[in-house]
C-alpha positions as CSV (number, residue, x, y, z in Angstrom):
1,X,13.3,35.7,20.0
2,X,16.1,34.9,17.3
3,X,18.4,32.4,18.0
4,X,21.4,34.9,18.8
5,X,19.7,36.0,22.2
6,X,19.4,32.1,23.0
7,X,21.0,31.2,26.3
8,X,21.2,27.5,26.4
9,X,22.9,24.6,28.6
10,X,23.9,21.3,27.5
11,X,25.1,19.0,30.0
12,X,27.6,16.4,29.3
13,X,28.7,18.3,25.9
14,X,32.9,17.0,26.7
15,X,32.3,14.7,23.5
16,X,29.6,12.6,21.7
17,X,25.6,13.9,21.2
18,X,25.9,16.7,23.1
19,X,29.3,18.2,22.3
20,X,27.6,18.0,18.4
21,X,24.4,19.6,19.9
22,X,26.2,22.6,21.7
23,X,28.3,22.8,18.2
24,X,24.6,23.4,16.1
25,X,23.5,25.8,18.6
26,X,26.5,28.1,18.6
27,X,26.0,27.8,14.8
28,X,22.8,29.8,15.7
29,X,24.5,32.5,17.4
30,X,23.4,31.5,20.7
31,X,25.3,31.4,24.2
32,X,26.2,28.1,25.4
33,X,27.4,26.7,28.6
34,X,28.4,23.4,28.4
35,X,29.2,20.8,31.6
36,X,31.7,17.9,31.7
37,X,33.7,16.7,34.9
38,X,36.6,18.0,33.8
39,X,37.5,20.6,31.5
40,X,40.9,19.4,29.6
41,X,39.2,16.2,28.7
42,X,37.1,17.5,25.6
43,X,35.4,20.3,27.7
44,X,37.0,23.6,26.7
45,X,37.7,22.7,23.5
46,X,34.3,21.9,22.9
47,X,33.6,25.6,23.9
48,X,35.8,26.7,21.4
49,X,33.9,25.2,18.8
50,X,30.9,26.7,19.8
51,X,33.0,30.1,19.7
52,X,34.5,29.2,16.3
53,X,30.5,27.9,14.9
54,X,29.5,31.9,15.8
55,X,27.8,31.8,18.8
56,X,29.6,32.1,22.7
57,X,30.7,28.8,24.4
58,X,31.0,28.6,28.0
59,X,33.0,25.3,29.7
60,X,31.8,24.7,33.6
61,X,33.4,21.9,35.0
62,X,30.5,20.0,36.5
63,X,29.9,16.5,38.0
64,X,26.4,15.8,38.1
65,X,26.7,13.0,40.3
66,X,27.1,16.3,43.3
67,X,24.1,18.3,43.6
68,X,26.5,21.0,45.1
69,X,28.0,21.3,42.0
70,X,24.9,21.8,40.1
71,X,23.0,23.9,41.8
72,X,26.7,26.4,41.6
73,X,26.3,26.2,37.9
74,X,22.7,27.3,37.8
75,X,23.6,30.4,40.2
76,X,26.5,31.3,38.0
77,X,24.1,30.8,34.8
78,X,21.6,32.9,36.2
79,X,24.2,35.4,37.2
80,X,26.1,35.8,34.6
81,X,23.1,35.8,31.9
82,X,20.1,36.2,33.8
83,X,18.0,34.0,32.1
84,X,17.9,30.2,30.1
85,X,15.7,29.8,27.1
86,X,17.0,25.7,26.6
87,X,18.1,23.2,28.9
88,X,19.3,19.7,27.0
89,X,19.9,17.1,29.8
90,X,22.0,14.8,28.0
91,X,24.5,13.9,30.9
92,X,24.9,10.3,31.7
93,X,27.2,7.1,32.6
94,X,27.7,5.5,29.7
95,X,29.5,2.4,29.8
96,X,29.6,1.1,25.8
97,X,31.8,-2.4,26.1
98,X,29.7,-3.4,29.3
99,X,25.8,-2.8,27.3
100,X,27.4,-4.1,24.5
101,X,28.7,-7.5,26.1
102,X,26.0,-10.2,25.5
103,X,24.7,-12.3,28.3
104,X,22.0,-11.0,30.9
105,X,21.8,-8.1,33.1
106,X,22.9,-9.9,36.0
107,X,25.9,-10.8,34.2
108,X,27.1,-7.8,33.5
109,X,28.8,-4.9,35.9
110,X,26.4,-3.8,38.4
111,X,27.8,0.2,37.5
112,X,25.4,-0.1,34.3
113,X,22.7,1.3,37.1
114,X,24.9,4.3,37.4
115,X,22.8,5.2,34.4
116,X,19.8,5.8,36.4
117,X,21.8,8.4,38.6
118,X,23.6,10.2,35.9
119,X,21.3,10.2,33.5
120,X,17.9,10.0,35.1
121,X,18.3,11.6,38.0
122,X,20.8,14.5,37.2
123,X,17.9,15.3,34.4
124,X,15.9,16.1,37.3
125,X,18.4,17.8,39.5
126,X,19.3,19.7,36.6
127,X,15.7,20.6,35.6
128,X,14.9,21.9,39.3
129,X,17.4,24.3,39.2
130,X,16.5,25.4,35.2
131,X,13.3,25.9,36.3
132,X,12.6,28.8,38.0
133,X,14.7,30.8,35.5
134,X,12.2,29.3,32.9
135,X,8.6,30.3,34.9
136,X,10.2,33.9,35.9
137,X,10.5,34.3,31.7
138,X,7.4,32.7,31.3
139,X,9.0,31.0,28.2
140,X,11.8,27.8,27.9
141,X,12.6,24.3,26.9
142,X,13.9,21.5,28.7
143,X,15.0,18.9,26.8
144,X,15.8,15.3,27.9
145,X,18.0,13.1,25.5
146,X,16.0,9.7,25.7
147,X,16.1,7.3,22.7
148,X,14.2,4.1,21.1
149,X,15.0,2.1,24.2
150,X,11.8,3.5,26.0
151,X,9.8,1.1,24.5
152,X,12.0,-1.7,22.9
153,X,14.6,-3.9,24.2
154,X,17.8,-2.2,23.6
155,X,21.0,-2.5,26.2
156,X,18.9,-3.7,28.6
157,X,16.8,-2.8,31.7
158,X,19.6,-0.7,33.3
159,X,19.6,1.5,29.9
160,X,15.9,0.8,29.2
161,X,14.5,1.8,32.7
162,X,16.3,4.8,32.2
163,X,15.3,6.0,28.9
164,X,11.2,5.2,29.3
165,X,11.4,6.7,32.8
166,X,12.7,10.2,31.1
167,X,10.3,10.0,29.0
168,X,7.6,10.0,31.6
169,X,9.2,12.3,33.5
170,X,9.2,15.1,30.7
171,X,5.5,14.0,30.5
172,X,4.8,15.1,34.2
173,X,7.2,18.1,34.2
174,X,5.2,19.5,31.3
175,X,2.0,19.3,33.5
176,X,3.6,20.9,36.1
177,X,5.4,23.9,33.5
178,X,2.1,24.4,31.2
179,X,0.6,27.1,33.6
180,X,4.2,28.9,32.9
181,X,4.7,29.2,29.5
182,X,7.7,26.5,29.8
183,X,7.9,23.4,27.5
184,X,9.7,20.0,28.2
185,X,10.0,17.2,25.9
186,X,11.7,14.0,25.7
187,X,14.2,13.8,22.1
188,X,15.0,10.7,20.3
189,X,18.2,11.3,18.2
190,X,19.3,8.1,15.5
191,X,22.4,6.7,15.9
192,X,24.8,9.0,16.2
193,X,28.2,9.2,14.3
194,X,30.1,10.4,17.2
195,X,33.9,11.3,16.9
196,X,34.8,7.2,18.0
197,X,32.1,6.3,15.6
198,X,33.5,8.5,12.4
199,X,36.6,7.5,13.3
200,X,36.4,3.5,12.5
201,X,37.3,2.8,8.6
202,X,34.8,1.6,6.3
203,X,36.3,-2.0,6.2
204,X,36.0,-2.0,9.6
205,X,32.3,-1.3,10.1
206,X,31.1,-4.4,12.4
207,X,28.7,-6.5,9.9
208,X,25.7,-6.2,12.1
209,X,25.7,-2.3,11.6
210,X,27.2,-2.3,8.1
211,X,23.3,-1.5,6.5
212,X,22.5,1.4,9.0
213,X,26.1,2.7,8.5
214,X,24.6,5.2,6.1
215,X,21.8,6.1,8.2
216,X,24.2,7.3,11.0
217,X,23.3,11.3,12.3
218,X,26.0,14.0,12.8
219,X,25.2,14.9,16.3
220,X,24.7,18.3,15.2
221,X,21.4,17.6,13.5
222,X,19.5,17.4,17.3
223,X,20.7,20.5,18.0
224,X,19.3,22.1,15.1
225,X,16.1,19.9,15.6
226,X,15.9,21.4,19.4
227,X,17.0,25.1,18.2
228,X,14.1,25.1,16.0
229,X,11.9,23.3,18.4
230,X,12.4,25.6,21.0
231,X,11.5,28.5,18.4
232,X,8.4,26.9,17.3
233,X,5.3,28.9,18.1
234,X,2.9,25.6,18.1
235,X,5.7,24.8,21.0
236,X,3.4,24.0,24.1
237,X,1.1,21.7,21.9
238,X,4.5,19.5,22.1
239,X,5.4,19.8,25.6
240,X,5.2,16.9,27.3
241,X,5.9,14.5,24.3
242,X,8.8,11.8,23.3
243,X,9.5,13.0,19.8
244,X,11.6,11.5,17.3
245,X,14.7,13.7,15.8
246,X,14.2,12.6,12.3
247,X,10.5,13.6,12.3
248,X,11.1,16.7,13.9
249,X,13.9,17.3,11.0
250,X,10.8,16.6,8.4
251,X,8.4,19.1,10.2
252,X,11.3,21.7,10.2
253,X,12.7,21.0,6.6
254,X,16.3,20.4,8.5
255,X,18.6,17.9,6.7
256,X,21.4,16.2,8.6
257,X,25.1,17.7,7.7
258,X,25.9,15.5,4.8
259,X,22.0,16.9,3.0
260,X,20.4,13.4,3.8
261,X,17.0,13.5,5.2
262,X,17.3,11.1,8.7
263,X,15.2,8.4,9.1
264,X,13.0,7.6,11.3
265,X,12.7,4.0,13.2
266,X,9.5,4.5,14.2
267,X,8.3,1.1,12.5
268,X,11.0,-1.3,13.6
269,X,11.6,0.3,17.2
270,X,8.7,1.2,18.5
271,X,6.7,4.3,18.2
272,X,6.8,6.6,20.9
273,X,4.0,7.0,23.3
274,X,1.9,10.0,22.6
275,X,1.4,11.5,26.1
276,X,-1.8,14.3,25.9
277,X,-1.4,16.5,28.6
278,X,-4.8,16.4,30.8
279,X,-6.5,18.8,33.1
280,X,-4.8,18.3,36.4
281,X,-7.2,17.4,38.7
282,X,-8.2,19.8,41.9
């Protein structure tokens, strides 16, 4: 399949990661439906750019907090295009100032654990629905956004816990979706230059990030990581692993936006766990 008959989703695509993901893969000419909770904050305009990048964006107003809601989108995915080649799960809470502050978990808001719901959990929720238009097809990708903090200290346990437990969870989905064709993986980006991030003058860089400055991603390189991913015939023998952006970028000869070559923080993060897939027991 070429990458103009790709249907994907990408949830939480209103700014940030995934609005640069939906970006790359409207680039590829695919069809793109895009959640946020609300569609004049960042939503439809972000379908526009997937329009304006050559492929078709679709905005769906979608809290995934409401399973109601979700399992709507699905039907109207699967009834509008009949089918989904990539699901990117990338909706979450994200509270920056609060995993930022210093001081222990208990000292910070307790609504850092909202993380676990939208982020964790509406991966899932999302998935289950996905699913089944996947195994009908026989083919697909799910993708979970997970990152570094799955295996080193990074925002604490709220953010931690959440990340390592997405990992696992695309290790056990893929066990469950081999027997179908289907493919799930969990995707470590860099750090990202979001809009907020691109946005902050040079001389204003915070000290402590001044030498990874130049090391920051374009959000749209994951997306072409994942379009090519999901393209890749040696797919399955993937499924079910946390792979990093950057290598992925390597084994794909994909450079970020700006023609650098993102690195990998493999050595000073922690590598992710290599998870083969066994034979499920009877």
């Amino acid at each position: 399949m070429s990458s103009k008959n790709l249907v994907a989703v990408v949830t939480g695509a209103s700014r940030g990661l995934g609005r640069g993901i939906a970006r790359a893969l409207g680039s590829k000419k695919a069809t793109v439906y895009i959640t946020g909770r609300d569609l004049h904050n960042g939503l439809q305009a972000a379908a526009g750019e997937i329009t304006a990048a050559g492929g078709t964006g679709i905005a769906v107003q979608c809290d995934h907090r409401d399973d109601s809601q979700v399992a709507a989108f699905f039907a109207q995915v699967a009834k509008n295009s009949g089918r989904l080649d990539i699901l990117v799960n990338n909706a979450a809470a994200v509270y920056p100032d609060a995993l930022r502050a210093p001081g222990g978990f208990w000292e910070k808001p307790l609504a850092l654990v909202d993380m676990i719901d939208v982020g964790l959990r509406s991966a899932y929720v999302a998935s289950y629905h996905a699913a089944p238009l996947m195994v009908a097809a026989k083919k697909g990708l799910i993708a979970n956004i997970s990152f570094y903090g799955a295996v080193s200290y990074f925002h604490g346990p709220a953010y931690g816990a959440t990340k390592a437990a997405t990992d696992k969870m695309s290790f056990d989905m893929a066990i469950d979706l081999k027997p179908h064709g289907v493919s799930a993986v969990s995707i470590w980006p860099g750090f990202i230059r979001t809009e907020i991030i691109a946005a902050i003058p040079a001389d204003k860089v915070p000290p402590e990030l001044a030498q990874l400055w130049p090391l920051f991603e374009h959000p749209e390189f994951t997306g072409l990581v994942i379009e090519a991913l999901s393209l890749d015939p040696a797919l399955a023998e993937l499924s079910g692993q946390a792979l990093i952006g950057a290598e992925l970028g390597e084994r794909y000869g994909i450079l970020d936006l700006d023609g650098k070559r993102p690195v990998s923080f493999r050595q000073s993060m922690g590598a992710p766990r290599s998870f083969p897939i066994p034979e499920v027991l009877q």
